[in-house]
Backbone as numpy.savetxt, mean C-alpha at the origin, in Angstrom:
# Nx Ny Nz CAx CAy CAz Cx Cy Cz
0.20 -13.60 17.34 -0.85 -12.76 17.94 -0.22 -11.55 18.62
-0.85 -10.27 18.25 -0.64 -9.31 19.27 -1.71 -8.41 19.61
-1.25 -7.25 20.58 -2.52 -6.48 20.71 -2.35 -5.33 19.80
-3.44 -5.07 19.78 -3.66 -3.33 18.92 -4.86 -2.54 19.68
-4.18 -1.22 19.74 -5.31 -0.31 20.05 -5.29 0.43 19.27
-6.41 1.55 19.58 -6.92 2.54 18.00 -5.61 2.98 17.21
-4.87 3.67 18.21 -3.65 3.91 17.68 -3.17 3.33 16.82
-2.67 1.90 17.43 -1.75 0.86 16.63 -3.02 0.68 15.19
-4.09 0.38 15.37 -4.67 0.43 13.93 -4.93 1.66 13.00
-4.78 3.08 13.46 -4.60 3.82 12.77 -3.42 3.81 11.92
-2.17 3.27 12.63 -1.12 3.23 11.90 -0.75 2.45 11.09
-1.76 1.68 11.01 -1.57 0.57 10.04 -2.30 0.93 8.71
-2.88 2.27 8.47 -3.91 2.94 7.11 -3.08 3.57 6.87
-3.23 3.23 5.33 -2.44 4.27 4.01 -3.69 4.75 3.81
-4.23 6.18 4.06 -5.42 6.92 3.63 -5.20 7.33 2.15
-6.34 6.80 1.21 -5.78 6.73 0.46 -7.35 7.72 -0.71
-6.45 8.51 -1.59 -7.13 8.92 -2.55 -6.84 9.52 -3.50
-6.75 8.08 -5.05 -6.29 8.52 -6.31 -7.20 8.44 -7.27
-8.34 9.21 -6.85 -9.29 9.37 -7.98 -8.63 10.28 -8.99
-8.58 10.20 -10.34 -8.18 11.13 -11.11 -8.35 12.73 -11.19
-9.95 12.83 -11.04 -10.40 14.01 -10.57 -10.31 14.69 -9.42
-9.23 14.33 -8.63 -9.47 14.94 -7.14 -8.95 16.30 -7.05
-9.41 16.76 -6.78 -9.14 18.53 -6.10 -7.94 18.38 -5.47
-7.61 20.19 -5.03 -6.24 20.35 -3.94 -7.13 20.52 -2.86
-8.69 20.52 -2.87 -9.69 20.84 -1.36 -9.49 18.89 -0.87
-9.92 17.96 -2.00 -9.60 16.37 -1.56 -8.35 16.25 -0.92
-7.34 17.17 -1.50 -6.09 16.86 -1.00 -5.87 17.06 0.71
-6.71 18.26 0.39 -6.25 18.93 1.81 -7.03 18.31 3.14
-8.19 18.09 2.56 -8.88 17.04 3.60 -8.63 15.55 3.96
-8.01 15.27 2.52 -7.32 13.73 2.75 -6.09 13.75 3.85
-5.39 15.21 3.86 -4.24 14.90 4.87 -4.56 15.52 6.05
-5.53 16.47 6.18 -6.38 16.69 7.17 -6.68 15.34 8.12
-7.46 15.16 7.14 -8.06 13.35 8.04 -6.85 12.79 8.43
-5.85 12.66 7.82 -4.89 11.85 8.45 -3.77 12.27 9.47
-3.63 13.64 9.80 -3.21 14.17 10.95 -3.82 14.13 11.86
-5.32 13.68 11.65 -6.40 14.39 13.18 -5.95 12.45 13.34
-6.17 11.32 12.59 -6.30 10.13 12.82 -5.11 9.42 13.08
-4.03 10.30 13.14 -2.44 9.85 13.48 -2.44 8.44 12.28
-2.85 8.25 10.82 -2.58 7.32 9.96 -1.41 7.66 9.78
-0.86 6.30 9.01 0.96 6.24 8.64 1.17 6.66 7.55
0.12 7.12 6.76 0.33 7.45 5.37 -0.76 7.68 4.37
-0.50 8.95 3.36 -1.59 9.04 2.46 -1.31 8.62 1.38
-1.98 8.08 0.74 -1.69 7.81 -1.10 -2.12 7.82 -1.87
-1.57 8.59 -2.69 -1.94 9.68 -3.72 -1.20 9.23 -5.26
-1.60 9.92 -6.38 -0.63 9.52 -7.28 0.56 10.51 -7.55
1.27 10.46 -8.15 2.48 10.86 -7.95 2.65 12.81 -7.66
1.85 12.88 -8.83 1.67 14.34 -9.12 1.35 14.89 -8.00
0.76 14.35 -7.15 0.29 14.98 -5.96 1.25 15.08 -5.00
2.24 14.49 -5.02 3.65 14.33 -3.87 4.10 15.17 -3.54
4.36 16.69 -3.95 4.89 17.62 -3.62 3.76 18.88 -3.03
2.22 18.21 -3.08 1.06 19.30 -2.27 1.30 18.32 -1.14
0.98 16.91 -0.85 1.14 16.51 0.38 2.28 16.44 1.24
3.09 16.59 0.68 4.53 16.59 1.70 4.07 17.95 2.36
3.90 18.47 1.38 3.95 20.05 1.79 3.01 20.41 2.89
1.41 19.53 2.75 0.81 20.03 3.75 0.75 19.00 4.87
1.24 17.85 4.90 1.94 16.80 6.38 3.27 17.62 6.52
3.83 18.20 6.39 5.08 18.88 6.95 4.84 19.08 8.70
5.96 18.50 9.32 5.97 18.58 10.47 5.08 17.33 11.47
4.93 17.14 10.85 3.78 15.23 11.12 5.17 14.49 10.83
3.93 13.15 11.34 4.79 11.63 11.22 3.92 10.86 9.83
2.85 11.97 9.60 2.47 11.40 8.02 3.05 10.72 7.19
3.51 9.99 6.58 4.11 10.21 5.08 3.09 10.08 4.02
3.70 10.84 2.71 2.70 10.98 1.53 3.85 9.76 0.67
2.70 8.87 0.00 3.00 7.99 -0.56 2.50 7.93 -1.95
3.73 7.73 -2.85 3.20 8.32 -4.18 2.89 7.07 -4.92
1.91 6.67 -5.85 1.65 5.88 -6.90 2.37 5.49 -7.89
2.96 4.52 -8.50 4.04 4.65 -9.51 3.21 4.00 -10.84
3.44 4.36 -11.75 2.43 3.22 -12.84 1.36 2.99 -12.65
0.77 3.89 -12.02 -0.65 3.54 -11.20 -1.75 3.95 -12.92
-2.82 3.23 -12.70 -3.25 1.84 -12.13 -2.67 0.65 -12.94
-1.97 1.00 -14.09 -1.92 -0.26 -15.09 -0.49 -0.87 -15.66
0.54 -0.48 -14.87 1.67 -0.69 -14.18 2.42 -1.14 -15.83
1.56 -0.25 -17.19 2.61 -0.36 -18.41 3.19 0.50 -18.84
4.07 1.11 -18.15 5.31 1.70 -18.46 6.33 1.17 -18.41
7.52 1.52 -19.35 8.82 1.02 -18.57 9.59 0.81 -17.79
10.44 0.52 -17.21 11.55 0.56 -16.79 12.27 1.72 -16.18
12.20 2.34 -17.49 13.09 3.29 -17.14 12.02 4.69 -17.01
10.77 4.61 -17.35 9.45 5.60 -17.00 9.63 5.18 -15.57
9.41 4.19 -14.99 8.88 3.89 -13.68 10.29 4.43 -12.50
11.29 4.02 -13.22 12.23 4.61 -12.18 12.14 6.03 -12.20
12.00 6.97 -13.25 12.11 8.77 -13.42 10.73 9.00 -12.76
9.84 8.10 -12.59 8.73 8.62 -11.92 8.75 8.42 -10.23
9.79 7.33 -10.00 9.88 7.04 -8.68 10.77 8.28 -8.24
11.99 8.49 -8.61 12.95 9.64 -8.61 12.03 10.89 -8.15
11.32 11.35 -9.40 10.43 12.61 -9.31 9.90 12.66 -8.48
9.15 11.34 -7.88 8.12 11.74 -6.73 8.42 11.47 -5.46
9.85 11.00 -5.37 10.81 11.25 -4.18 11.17 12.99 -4.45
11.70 13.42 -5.70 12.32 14.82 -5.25 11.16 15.48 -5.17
10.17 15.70 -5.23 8.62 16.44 -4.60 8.39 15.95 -3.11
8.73 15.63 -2.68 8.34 15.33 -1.12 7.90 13.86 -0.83
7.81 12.73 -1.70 7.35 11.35 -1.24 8.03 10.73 -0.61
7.87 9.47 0.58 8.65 9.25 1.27 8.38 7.87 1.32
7.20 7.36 0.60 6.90 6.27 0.39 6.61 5.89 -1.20
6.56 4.59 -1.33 6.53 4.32 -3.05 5.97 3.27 -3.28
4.92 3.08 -4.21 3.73 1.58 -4.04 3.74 1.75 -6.17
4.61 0.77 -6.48 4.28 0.76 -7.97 3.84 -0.64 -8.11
3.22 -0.61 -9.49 2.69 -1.34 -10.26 3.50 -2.07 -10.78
3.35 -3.47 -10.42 4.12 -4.85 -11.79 4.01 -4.55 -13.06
4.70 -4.72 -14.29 4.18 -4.78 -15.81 3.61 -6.52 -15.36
2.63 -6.46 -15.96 1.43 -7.34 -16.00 1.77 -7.99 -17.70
1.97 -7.28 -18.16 2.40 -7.80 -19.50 3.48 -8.84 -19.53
4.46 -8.48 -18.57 5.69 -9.41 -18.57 5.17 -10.79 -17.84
4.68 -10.40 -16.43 4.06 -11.60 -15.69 3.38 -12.50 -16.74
2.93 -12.15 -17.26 1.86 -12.59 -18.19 2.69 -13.77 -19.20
3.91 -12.89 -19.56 5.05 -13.34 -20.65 5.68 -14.80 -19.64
6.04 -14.50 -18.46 6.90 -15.12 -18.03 7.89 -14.84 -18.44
7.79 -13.70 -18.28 9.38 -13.16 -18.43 9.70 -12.18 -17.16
10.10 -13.20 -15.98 10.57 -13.29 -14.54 11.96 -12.17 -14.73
13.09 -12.51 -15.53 14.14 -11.40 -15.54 13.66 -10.36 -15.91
12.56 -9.63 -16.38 12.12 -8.54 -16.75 11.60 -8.00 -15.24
10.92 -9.11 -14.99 10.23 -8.52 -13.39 10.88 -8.38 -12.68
11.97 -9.20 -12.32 12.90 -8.99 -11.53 13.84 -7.88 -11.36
14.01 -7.28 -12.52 15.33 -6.26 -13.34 14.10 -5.10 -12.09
13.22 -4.84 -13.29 12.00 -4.04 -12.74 12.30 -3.48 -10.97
11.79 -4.57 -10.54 11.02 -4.74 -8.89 12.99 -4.41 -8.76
14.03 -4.86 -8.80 15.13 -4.31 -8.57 15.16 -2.62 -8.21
15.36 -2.54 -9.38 15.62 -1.03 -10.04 14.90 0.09 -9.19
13.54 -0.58 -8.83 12.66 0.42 -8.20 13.15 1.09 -6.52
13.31 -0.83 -6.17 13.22 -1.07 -4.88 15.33 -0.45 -4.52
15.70 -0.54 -5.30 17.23 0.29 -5.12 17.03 1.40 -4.90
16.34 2.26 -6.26 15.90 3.69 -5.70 15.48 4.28 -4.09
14.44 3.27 -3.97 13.91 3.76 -2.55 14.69 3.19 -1.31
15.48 2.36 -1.70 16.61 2.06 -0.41 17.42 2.72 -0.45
18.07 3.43 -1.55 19.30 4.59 -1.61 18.74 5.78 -0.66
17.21 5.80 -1.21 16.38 7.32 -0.68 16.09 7.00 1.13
16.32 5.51 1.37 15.63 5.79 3.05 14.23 5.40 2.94
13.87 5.14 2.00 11.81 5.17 2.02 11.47 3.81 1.26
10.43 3.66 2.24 9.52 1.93 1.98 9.65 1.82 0.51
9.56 0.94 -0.10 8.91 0.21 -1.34 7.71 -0.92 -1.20
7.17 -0.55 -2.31 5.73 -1.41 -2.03 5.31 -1.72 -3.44
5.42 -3.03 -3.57 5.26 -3.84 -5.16 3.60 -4.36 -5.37
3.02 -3.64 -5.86 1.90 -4.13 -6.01 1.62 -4.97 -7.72
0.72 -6.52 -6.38 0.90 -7.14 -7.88 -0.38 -7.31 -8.75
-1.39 -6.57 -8.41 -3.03 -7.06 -8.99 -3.54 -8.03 -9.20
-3.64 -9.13 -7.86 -4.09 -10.53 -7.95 -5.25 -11.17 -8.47
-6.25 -9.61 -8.80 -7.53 -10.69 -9.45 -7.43 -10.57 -10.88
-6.01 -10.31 -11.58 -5.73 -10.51 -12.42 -4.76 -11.39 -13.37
-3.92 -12.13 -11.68 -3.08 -13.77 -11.52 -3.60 -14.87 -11.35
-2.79 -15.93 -12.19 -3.02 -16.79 -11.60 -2.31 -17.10 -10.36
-3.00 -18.47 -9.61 -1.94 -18.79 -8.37 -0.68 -18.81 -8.85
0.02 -19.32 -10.09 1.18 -19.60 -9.66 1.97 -19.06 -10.29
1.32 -17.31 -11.26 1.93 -16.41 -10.93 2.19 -15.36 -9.85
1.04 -15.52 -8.56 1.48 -14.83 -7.66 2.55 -15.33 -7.06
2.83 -16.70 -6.81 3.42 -17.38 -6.11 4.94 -16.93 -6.65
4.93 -16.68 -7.88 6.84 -16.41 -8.54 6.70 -14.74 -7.86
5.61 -14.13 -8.18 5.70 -13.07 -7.78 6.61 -12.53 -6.19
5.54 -13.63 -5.25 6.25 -13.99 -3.97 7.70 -14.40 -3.87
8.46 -15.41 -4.93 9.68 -15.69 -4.61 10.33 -14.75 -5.37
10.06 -14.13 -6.20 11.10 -13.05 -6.24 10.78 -11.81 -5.76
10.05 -11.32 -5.16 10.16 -10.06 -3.98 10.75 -10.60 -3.06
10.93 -11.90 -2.94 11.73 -12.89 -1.05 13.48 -12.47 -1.97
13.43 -12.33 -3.44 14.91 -11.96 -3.76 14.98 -11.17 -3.88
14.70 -9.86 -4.04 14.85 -8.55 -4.15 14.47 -7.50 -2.77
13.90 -8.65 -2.24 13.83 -8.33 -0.77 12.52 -6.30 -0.38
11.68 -5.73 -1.46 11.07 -4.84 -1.12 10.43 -4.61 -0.16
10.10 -3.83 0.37 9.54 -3.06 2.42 8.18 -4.19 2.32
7.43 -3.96 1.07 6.14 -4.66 0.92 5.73 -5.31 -0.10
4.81 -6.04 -0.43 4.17 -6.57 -1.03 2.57 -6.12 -1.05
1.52 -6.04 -1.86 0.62 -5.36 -2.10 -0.27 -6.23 -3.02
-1.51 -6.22 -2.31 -2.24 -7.26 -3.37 -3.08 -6.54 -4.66
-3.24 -4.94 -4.55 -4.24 -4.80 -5.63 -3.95 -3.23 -6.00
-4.35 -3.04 -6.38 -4.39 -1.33 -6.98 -5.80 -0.89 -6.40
-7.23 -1.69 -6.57 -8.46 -0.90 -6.53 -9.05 -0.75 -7.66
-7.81 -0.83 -8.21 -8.94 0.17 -10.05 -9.02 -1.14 -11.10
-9.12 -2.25 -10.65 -9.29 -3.67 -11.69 -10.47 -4.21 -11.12
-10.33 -5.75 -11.35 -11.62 -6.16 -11.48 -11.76 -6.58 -10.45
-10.80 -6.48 -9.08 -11.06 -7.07 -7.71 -10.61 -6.11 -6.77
-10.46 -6.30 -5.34 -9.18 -5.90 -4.56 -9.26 -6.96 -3.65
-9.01 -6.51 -2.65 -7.95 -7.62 -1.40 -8.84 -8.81 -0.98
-8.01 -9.62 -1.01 -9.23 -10.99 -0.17 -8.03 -11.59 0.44
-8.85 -12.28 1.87 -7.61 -12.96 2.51 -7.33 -14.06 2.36
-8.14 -14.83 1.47 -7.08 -15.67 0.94 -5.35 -15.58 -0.06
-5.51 -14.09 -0.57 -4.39 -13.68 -1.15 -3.70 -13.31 -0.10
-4.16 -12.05 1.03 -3.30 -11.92 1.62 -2.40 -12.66 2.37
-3.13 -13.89 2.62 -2.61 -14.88 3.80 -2.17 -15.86 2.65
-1.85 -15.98 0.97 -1.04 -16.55 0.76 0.30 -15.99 0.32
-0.08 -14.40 0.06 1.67 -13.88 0.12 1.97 -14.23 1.22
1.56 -13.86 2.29 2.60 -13.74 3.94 3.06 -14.97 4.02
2.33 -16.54 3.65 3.08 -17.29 3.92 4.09 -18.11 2.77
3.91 -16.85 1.72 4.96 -17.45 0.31 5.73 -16.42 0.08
6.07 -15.19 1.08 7.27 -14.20 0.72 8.06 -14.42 2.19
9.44 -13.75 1.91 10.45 -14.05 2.84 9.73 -13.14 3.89
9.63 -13.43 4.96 9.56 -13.20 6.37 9.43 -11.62 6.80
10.82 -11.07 5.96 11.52 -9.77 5.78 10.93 -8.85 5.16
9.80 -9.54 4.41 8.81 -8.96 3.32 7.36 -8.41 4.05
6.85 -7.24 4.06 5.39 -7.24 4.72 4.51 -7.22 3.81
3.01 -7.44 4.01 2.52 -7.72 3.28 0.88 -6.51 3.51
1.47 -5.49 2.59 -0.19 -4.96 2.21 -1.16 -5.14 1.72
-2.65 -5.12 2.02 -3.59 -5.13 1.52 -4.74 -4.34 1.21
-5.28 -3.84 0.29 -5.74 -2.57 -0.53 -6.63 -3.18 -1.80
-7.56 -2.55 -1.68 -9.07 -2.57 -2.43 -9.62 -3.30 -2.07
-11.05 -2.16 -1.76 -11.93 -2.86 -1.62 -12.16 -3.17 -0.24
-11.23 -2.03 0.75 -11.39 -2.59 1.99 -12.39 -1.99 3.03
-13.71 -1.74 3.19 -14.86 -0.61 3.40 -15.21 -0.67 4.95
-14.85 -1.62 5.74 -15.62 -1.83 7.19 -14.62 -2.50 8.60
-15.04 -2.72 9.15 -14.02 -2.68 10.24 -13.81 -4.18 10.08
-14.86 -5.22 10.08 -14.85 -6.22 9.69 -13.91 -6.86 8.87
-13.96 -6.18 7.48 -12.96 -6.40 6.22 -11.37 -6.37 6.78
-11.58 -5.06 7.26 -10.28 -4.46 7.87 -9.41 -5.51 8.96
-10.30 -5.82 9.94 -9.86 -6.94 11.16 -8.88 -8.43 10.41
-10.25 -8.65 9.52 -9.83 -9.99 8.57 -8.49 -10.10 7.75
-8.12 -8.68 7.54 -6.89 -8.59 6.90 -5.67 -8.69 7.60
-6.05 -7.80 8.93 -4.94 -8.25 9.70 -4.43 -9.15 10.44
-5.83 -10.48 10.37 -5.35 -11.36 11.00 -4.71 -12.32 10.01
-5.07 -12.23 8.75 -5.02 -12.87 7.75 -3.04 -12.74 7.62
-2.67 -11.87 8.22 -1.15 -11.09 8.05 -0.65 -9.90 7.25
-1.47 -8.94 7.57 -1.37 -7.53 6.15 -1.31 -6.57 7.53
0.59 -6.16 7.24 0.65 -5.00 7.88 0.40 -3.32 8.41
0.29 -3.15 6.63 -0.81 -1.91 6.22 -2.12 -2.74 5.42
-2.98 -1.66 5.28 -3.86 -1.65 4.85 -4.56 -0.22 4.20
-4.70 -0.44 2.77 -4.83 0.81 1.99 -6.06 0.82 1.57
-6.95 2.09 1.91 -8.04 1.94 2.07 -8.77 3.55 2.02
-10.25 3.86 1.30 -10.50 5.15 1.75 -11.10 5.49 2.49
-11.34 4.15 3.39 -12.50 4.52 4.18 -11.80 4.16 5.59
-10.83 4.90 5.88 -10.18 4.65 6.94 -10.34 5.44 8.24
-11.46 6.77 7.88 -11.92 6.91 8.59 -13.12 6.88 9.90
-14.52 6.39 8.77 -15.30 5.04 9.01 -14.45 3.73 9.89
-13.77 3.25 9.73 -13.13 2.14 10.04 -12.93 2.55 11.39
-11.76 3.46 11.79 -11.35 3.48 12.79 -12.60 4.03 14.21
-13.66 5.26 12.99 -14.45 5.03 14.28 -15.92 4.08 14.27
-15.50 3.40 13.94 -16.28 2.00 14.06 -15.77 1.23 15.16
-14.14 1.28 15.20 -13.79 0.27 15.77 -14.03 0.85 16.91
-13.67 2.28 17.43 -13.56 2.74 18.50 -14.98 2.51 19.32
-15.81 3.15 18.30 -17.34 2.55 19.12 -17.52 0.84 19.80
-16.87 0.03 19.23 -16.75 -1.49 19.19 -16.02 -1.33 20.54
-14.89 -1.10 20.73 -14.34 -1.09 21.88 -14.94 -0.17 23.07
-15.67 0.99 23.15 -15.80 1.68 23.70 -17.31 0.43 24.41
-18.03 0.15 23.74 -19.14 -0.43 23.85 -18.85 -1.92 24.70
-17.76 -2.54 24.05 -17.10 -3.86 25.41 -16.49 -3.28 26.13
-16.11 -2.15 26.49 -15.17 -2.04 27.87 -13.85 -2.38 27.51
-13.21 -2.32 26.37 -11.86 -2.92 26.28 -11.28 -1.68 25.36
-9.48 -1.73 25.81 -9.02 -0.69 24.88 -8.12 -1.38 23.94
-8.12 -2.60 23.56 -7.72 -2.99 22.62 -8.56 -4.42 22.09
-7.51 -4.73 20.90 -7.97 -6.20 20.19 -6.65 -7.23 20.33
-6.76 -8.56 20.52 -5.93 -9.14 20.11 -6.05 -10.11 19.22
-5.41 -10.27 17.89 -5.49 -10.51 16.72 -4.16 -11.13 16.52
């Protein structure tokens, strides 16, 4: 258990917006919103990494780029030149996609090689990694390998969904990575996350960030919530 105030839960939102169609006006308001809301991060897909660095410059923002987004079938060696690229454009954070095909295969040294390769890049670079695995598209006890090998490859995060499939976050997933990845491992949760409610549930559930577009709704929801009991925080 700890406490959080608005703050501490602002910092826990990846403001997030990878609609395909989005404007450089979405852009600019997406990082807009997230300077006025002190969030920890926007996320975007890759292409976009070098307008948002550019316009969080001088913030504690970071712009967080998409890798394989949404359908995480590229290669290997696509996924690393895309992680690369959208580190040398300004990204400072990195949330890719599992091949789902391999999971699928059980072919664990493929995933592993993978979730390696990525998560080296962004430890050479200084910047989070974040393995997203699309759980309403696992079974349990492929999330569960999923879990023991991110506990071996050791990445910043773990991530339950993309958004763009047939589910996103529920806390029964979230609260069974946190208690089936190494310790060392945090655990994000993303899609599908719309209300303060949803939002609360995740973090008690154990989801450090939370990726979401409605993070601005959220936070002043909560604030009204608190403002309305007399209290300046939650403990969760």
């Amino acid at each position: 258990m700890r406490r959080y105030t608005i703050d501490d839960f602002a910092l826990l939102v990846d403001h997030t917006n990878l609609r395909p169609d989005a404007t450089r006006a979405d852009m600019e308001r997406l990082c807009d919103e997230a300077r006025r809301y002190r969030f920890r991060m926007v996320a975007v897909n890759s292409v976009q990494s070098r307008l948002c660095s550019e316009l969080l410059a001088g913030t504690d923002v970071h712009t967080g780029a998409a890798i394989g987004f949404p359908l995480g079938q590229t290669s290997i060696a696509v996924k690393a030149f895309e992680t690369r690229d959208a580190l040398a454009n300004g990204a400072n954070e990195i949330d890719y996609v599992v091949n789902l095909t391999e999971v699928k295969a059980g072919n664990w040294g493929y995933v592993e090689d993978e979730m390696t390769q990525i998560v080296d890049i962004c430890r050479e670079a200084g910047v989070p990694s974040k393995v997203i695995f699309e759980n309403c598209l696992l079974t349990q006890d492929e999330k569960l390998k999923l879990c023991e090998v991110a506990s071996k490859v050791l990445p910043t995060f773990v991530k339950t969904s993309t958004g763009f499939s047939t589910g996103g976050a529920t806390v029964e997933d979230v609260r069974l990575m946190r208690e089936n990845v190494d310790e060392r491992v945090k655990v994000k949760a993303a899609g599908g996350i719309r209300t303060a409610d949803a939002f609360l549930d995740m973090v008690r559930a154990g989801a450090e960030r939370i990726g979401c577009s409605a993070g601005v709704p959220i936070i002043e929801e909560l604030k009204a919530r608190m403002g309305a009991e007399g209290v300046d925080s939650y403990e969760l």
